[in-house]
C-alpha positions as CSV (number, residue, x, y, z in Angstrom):
1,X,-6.5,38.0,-33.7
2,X,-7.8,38.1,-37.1
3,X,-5.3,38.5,-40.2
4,X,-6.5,41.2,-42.8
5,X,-5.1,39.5,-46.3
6,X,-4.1,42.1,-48.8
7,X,-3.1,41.8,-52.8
8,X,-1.1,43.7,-54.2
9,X,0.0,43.3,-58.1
10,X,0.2,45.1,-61.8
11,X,-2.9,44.9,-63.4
12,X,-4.6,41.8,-65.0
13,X,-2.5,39.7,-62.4
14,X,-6.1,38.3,-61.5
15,X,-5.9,40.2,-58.0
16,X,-9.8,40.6,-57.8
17,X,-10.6,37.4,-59.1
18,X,-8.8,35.6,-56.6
19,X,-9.0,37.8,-53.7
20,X,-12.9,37.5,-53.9
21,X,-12.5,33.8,-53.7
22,X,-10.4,33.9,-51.2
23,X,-13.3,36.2,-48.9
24,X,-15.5,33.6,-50.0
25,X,-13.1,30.7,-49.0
26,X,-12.5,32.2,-45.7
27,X,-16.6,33.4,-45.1
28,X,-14.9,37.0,-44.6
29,X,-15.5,40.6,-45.9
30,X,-14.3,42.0,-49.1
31,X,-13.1,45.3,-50.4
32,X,-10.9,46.9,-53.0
33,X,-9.4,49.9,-53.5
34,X,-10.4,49.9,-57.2
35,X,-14.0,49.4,-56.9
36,X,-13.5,52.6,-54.5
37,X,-11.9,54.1,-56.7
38,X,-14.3,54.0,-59.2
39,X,-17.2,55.0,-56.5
40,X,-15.1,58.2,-56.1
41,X,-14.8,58.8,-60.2
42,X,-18.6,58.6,-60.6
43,X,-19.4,61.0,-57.4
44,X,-17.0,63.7,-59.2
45,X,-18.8,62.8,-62.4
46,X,-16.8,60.9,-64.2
47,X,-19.0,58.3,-65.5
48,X,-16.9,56.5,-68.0
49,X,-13.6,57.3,-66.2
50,X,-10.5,55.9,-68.0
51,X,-8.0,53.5,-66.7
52,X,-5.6,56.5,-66.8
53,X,-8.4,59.0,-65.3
54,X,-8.5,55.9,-62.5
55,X,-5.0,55.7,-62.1
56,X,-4.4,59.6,-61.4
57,X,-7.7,59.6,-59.2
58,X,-6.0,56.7,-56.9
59,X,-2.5,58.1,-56.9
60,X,-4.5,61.9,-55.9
61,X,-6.4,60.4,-53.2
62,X,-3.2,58.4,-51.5
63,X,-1.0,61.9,-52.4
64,X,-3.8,63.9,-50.4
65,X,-4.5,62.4,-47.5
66,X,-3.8,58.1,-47.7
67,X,-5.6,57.5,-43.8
68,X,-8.8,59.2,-45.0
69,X,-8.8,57.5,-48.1
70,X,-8.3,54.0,-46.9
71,X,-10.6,55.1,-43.8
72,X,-13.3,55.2,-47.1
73,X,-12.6,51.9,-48.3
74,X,-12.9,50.3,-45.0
75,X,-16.1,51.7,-44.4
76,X,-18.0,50.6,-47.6
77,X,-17.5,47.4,-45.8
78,X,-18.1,48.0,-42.2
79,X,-14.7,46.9,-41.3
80,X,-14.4,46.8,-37.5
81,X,-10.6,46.1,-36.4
82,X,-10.3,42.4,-35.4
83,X,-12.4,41.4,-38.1
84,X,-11.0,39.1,-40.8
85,X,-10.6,41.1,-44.4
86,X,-9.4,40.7,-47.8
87,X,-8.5,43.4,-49.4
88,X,-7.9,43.6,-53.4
89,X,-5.5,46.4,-54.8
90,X,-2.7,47.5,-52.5
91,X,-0.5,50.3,-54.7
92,X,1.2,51.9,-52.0
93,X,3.3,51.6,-48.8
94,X,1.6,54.7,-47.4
95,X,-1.9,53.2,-47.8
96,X,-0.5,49.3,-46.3
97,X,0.6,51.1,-43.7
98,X,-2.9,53.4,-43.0
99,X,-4.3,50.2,-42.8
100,X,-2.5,48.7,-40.5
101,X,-3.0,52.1,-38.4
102,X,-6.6,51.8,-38.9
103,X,-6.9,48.2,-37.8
104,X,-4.6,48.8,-34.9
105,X,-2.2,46.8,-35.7
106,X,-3.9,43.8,-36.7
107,X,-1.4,41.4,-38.7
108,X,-1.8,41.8,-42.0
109,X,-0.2,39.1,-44.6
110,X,0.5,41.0,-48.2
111,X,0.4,38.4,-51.1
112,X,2.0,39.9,-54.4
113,X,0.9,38.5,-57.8
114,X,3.1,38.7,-60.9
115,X,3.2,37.5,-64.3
116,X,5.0,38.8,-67.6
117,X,3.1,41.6,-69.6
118,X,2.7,39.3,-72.6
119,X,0.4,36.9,-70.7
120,X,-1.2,40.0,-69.2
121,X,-1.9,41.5,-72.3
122,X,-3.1,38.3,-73.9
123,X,-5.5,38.4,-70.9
124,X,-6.5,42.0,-71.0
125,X,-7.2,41.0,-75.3
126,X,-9.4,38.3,-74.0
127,X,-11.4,40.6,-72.0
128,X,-11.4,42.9,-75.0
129,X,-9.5,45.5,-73.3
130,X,-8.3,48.7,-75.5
131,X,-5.7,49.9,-73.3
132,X,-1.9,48.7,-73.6
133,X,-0.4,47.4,-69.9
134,X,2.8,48.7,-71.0
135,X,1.6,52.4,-70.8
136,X,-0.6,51.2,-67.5
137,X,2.5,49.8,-65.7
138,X,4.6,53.1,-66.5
139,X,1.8,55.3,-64.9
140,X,3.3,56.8,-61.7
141,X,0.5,54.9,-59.1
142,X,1.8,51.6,-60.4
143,X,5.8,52.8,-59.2
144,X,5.3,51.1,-55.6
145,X,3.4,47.9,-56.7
146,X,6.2,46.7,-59.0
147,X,9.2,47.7,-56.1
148,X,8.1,48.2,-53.0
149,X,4.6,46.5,-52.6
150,X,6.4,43.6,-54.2
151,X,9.6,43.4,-51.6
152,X,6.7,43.7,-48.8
153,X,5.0,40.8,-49.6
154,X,5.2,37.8,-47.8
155,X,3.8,35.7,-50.2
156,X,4.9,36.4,-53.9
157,X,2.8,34.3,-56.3
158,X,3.3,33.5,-60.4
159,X,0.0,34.0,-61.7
160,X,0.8,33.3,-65.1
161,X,-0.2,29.5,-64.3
162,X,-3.8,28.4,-64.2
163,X,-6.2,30.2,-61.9
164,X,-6.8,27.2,-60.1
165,X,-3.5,26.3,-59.3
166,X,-2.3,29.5,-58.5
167,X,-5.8,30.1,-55.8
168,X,-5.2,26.3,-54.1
169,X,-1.5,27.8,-53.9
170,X,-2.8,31.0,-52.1
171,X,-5.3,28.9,-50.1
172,X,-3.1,26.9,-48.6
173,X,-0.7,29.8,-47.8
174,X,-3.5,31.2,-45.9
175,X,-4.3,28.3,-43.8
176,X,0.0,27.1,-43.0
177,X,0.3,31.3,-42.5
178,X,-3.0,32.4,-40.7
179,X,-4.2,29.7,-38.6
180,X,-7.2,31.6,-37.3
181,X,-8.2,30.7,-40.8
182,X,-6.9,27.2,-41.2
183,X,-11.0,26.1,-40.0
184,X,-12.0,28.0,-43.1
């Protein structure tokens, strides 16, 4: 059966970046939890939500009912269990494990990216970002990503190095881990 690959990790860890490359590695769906996120800020009418208004939006959703909510990010892709997935933006134990409910029991492999908040802010200042990852990281939805999310993983990657090195790491990972992938 198909692996569903998730990443979890703070933010500006380059979890999007590479997790979209990887879907396109592997010929596979994507989704994210924060592009979801988002979705669900506009439809309540926030149209220039925050990264604060997004961060207590996520942790409300996952607080008031986690299956439902990651029932909603399944769907904006059409995710049928069995099918091969990456998923971007695993914050929580509760909603890992509503996907793995969901996908009934599919194996899912969690890769965890980390780096130090300097070279995350120097990224965020690159992107000309106003918001400082300090406050971000203390934010109560990020709790679980830094602890948990991160002892769950079975892949924990430095992504402080360059992209490329750090994606050929993760790519091969994939193919030694998954081998319904290693064709890819």
């Amino acid at each position: 059966m198909n692996s569903i690959i998730v990443f979890g990790g703070s933010s500006h860890t380059g979890k999007t970046t590479l997790a979209r490359r990887l879907a396109d590695l592997l010929q596979c769906k994507f989704v994210s939890f924060g592009d979801n996120v988002r979705s669900e800020a506009k439809r309540r009418g926030t149209l220039a939500p925050t990264r604060k208004d997004l961060q207590d939006l996520g942790q409300e959703l996952v607080q008031s009912d986690v299956v439902s909510f990651c029932r909603a990010v399944l769907s904006t892709v059409s995710f049928s269990p069995g099918e091969r997935l990456v998923i971007d933006g695993i914050r929580h134990r509760e909603a890992f494990q509503a996907i793995s409910d969901l996908s009934g029991g599919q194996s899912i492999k969690l890769i965890y990216l980390y780096a130090p908040v300097e070279i995350r802010n120097a990224r965020n200042g690159n992107q000309g970002g106003s918001f400082d990852l300090w406050n971000v990281d203390a934010h109560e939805v990020e709790s679980q990503t830094n602890s948990q999310i991160r002892d769950m993983a079975d892949l924990a990657v430095d992504a402080s190095r360059d992209a490329n090195e750090v994606f050929a790491q993760i790519a091969n990972w994939v193919r030694e881990e998954c081998q319904e992938h290693s064709a890819s």
